[in-house]
C-alpha positions as CSV (number, residue, x, y, z in Angstrom):
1,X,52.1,38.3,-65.1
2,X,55.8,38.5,-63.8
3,X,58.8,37.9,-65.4
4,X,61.2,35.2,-64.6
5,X,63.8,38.2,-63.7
6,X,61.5,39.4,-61.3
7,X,62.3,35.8,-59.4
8,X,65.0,37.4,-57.4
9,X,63.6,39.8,-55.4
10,X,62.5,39.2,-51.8
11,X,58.9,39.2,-51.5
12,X,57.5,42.0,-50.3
13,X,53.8,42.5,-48.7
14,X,53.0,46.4,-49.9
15,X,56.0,48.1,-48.4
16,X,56.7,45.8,-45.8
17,X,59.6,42.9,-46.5
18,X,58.0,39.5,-45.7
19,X,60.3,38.5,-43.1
20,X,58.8,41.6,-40.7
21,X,55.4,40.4,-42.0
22,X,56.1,37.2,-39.8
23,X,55.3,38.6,-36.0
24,X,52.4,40.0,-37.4
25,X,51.5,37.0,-38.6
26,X,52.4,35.8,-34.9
27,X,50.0,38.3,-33.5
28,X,46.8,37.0,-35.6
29,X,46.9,33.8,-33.9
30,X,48.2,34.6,-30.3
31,X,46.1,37.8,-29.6
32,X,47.7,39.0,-26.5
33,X,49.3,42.5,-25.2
34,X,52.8,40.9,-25.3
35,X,52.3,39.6,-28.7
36,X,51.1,42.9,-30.2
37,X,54.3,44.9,-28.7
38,X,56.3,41.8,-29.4
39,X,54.6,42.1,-33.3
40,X,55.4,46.0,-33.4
41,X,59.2,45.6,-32.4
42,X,60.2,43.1,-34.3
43,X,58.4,44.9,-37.3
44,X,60.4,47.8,-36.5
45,X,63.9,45.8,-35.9
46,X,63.2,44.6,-39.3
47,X,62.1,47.8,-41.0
48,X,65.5,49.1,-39.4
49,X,67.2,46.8,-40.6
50,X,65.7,47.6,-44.5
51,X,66.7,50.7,-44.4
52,X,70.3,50.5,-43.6
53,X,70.7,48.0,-46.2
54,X,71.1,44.3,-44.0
55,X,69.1,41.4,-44.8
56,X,68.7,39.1,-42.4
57,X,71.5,37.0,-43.0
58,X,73.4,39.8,-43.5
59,X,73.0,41.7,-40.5
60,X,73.7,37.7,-38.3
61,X,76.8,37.8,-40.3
62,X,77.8,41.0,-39.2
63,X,76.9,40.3,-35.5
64,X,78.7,37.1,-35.4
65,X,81.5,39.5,-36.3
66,X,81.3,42.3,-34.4
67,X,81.4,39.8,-31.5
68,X,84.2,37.3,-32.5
69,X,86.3,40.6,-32.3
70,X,89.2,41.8,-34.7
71,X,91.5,39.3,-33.8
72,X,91.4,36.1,-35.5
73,X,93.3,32.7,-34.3
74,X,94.4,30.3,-36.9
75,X,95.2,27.8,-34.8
76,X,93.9,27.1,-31.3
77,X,96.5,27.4,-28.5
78,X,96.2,23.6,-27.1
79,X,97.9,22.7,-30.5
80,X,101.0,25.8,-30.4
């Protein structure tokens, strides 16, 4: 039986975070060659992404970042 504190934890299937559990998932009901590399990347991208300590979320908020650059504009030009 869990406990209610155990409500915040992402679910996990064995070691595996649910989220990379998802192309696998994928794979069961597209059996192809492309969809088992496609299955084994993406499980990989994710496990990277576990171990450096990003979520998904996380690591889209830090690419949306990274690519909007240092710089940050307060108000658009047109209106200077």
């Amino acid at each position: 039986m869990a406990h209610w504190r155990d409500t915040a934890r992402s679910v996990r299937f064995w070691i595996v975070d649910f989220r990379a559990c998802f192309p696998l998932l994928i794979l069961l009901f597209h059996v192809r060659w492309w969809t088992f590399i496609f299955a084994i990347v993406a499980t990989l991208f994710f496990a990277m992404l576990e171990r450096y300590g990003f979520s998904v979320s996380v690591f889209l908020r830090w690419l949306r970042a990274f690519v909007a650059g240092p710089r940050k504009i307060a108000q658009p030009w047109w209106k200077k």
